[in-house]
C-alpha positions as CSV (number, residue, x, y, z in Angstrom):
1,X,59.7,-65.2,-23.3
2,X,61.5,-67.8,-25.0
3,X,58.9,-68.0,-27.8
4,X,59.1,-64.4,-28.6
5,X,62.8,-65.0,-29.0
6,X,62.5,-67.5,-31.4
7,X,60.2,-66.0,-33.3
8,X,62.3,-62.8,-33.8
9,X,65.1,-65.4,-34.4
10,X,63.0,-67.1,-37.3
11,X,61.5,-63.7,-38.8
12,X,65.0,-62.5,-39.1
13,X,66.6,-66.0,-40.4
14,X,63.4,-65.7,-43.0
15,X,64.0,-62.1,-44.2
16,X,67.6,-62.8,-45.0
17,X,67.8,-65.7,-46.3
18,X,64.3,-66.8,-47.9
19,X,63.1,-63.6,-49.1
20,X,63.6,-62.2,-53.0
21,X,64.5,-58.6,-52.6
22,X,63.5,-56.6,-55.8
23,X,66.9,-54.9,-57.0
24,X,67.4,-51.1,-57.5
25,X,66.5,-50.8,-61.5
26,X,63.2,-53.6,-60.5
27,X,62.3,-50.8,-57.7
28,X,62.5,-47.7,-59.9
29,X,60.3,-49.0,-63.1
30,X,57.4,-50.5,-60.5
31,X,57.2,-46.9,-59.0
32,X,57.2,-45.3,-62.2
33,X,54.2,-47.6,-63.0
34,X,52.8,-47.1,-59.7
35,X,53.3,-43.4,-59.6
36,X,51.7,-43.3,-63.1
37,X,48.9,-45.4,-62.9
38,X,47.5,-43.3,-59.7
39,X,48.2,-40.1,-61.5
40,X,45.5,-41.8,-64.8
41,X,43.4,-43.1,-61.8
42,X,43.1,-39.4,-60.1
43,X,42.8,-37.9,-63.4
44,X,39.6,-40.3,-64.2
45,X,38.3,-39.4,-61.0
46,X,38.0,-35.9,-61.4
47,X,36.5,-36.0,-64.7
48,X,33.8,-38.0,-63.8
49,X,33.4,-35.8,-60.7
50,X,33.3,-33.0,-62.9
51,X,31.2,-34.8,-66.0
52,X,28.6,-35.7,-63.2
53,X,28.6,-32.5,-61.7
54,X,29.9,-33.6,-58.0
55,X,32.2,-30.5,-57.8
56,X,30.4,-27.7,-56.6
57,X,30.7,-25.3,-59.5
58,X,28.7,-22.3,-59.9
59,X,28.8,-22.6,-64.2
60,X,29.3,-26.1,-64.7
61,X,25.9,-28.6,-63.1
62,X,27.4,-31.5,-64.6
63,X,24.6,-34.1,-66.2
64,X,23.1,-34.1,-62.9
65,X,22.5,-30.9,-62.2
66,X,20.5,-30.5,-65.1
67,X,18.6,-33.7,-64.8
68,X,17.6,-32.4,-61.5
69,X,17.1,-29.5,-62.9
70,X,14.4,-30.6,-65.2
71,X,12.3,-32.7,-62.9
């Protein structure tokens, strides 16, 4: 039991003291950039789904569909 106590003790002494805590303004910009870069991400996503044909659209076979199509 004594072990688990001291490592509670040293995780705690180590979060307060060693560890650099981003500040406020630090926090906002890196989850604008995160926030934005998953938006791009999702956005490329769906328009390769879409370019490929993945989604299952009745007017719209993507590339594939119409290579399948044609053998």
């Amino acid at each position: 039991m004594s072990k688990i106590k001291e490592y509670i003790n040293e995780t705690v002494t180590e979060m307060v003291h060693n560890v650099t805590w981003p500040t406020w303004k630090e926090l906002q910009s890196n989850t604008i950039i995160v926030v934005v870069a998953s938006i791009i991400f999702a956005l490329l996503i769906f328009v390769m789904d879409f370019v490929f044909g993945i989604t299952d659209s009745s007017f719209w076979k993507g590339l594939l569909g119409y290579i399948y199509k044609a053998f």
